[in-house]
N, C-alpha and C positions, 0 to 999 in steps of 0.2 A: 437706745433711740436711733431710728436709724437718719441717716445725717446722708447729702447729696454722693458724695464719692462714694457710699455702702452701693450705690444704684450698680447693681449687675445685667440688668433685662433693658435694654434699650427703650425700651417703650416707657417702664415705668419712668426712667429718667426724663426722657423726652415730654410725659403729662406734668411731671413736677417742671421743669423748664417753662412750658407753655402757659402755667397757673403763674409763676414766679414774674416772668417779664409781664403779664399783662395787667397784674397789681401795682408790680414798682408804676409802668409806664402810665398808671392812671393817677397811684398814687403823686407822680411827679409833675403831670400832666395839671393838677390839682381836679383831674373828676371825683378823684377821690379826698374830700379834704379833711386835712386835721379833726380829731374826734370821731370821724365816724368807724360806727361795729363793724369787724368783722365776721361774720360766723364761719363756722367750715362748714357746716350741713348745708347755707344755703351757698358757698361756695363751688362746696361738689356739687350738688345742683346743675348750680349754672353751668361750671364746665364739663357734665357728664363723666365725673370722676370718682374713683375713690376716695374718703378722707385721706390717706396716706401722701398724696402727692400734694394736696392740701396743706395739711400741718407742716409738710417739710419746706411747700413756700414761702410760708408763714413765718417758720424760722428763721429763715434764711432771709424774710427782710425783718426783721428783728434784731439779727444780726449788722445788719445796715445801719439802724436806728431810727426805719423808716416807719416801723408799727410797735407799742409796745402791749406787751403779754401782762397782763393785770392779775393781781394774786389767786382770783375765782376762773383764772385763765382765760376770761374774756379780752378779743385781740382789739385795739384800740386803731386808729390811724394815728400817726406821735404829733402832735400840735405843738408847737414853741410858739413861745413868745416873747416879744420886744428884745426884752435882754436877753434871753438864749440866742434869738438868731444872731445877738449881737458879738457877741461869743463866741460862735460856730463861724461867723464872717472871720473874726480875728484869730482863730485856729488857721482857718485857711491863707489868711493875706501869709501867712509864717510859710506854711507849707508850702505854697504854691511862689513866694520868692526866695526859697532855699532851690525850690525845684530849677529854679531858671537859672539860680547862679552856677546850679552843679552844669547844668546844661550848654552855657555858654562854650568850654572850652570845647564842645562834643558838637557843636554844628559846623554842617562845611557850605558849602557854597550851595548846592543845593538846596540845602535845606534854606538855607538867605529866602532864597525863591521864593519857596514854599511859603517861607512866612508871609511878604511880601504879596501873595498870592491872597491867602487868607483873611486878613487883614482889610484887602479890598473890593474882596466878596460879601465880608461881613459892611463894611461904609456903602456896597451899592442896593442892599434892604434895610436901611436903616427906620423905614417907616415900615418895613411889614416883619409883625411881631413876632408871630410864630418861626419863622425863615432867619431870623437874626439870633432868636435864640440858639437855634440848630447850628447855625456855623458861630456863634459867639463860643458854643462847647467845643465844635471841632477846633478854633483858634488855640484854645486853653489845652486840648489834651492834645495839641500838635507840640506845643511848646515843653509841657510837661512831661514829655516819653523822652525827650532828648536830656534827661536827666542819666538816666538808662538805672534810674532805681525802683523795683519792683513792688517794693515794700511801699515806699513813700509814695507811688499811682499809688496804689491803693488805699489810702489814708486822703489823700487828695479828694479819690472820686468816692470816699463814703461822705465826706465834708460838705463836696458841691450837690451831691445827692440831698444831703440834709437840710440844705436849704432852698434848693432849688424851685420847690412848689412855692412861697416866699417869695425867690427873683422873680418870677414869672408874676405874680398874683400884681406885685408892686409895677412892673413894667405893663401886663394889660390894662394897670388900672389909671395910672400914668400917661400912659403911651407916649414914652419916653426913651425908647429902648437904644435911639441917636446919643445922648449921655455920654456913654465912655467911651465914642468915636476917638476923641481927642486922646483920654489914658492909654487906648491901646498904640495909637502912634509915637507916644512918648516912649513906649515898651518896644516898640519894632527901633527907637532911632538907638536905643542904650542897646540892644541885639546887635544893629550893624556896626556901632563903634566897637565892639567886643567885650564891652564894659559890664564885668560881671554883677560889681555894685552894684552903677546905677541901675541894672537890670533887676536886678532884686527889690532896690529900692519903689522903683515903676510900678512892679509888678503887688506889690505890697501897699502902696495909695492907690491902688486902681480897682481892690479888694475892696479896702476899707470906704473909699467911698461909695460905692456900690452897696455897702453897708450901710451907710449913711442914712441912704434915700429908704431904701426897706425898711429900718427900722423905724424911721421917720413916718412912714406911710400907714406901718404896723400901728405905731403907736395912734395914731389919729384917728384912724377907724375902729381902732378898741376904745377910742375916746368917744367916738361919734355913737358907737354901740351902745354905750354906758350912759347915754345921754339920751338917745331912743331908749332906753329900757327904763331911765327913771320918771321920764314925761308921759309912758305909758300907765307908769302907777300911781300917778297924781289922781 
């Protein structure tokens, strides 16, 4: 089977790149939501490709866990629910406050800045949604690289990957995205004491509530659904 790294001919590689980022970034985006087909034929299609570059992007978010492959090989979009997202929240508050703790003794004054920076880029759109979500990520993977663990990014960002259409769904639907203004202050004030703990500790209720409200949101509108669907068959 051939797999991203076999890619020798720049171009082939280049068409499987360009099919790859434009699935995830819908899929995350939520245009493309939980459950729905994928096919490759109408795939290649669309992007005037061959199946080859296809299938391997295909893979390749399968390997994420952001599509799953069905026994008759039909490619799914991966939909979770309530308690999986609640799950996958609680995998990451672990990983993502192990990341900070390792990361603490590894930042210098600069980097102070930077957080500080951050932080207050993210507090001055805190009403506009799309633009909070975008620097609430740059916040998280500025904090987390300063781990300087290769393995654990990437365990990190399959995680927030995984939930990520989820955070957004609950925050456009909320708009509420002001919320963890407050958690992440508490995370910048345990950063500047040098306190690896409490930086752990911040960084881990700052998850989980976030957690909270999503699944909270989840579960109500799988309520609200169940409830249109049985008044419809009375």
């Amino acid at each position: 089977m051939t797999t991203v790294s076999s890619y020798t001919d720049p171009a082939t590689r280049a068409a499987h790149d360009h099919v790859y980022r434009h699935l995830r970034e819908e899929i995350l985006s939520g245009r493309l939501a939980g459950g729905s087909r994928l096919k490759q034929e109408e795939l290649a299609q669309r992007f005037k490709l061959s199946r080859m570059p296809v299938r391997d992007a295909l893979l390749r978010l399968h390997a994420e866990g952001l599509v799953s492959i069905e026994p008759n090989r039909s490619v799914i979009v991966t939909q979770l629910g309530p308690s999986e997202v609640q799950e996958v929240f609680e995998i990451r508050a672990v990983l993502e406050g192990l990341a900070l703790r390792l990361a603490i003794p590894n930042l210098n004054s600069e980097a102070h800045v930077e957080i500080e920076e951050l932080v207050q880029r993210l507090e001055r759109v805190a009403h506009e949604h799309e633009l909070w979500i975008r620097r609430h990520d740059e916040f998280h993977e500025y904090l987390n690289q300063w781990s300087q663990r290769p393995r654990l990014l990437g365990e990190i960002r399959q995680v927030r990957s995984a939930v990520q259409p989820y955070f957004r769904m609950y925050l456009l639907g909320r708009g509420q995205p002001e919320a963890g203004v407050a958690d992440h202050r508490v995370i910048v004030d345990a950063i500047k004491r040098g306190s690896a703990k409490a930086a752990e500790e911040a960084m881990r209720r700052h998850v989980l509530t976030a957690a909270a409200g999503v699944v909270q949101y989840l579960a109500s509108r799988d309520l609200d659904a169940k409830r249109s669907s049985e008044a419809m068959g009375r």
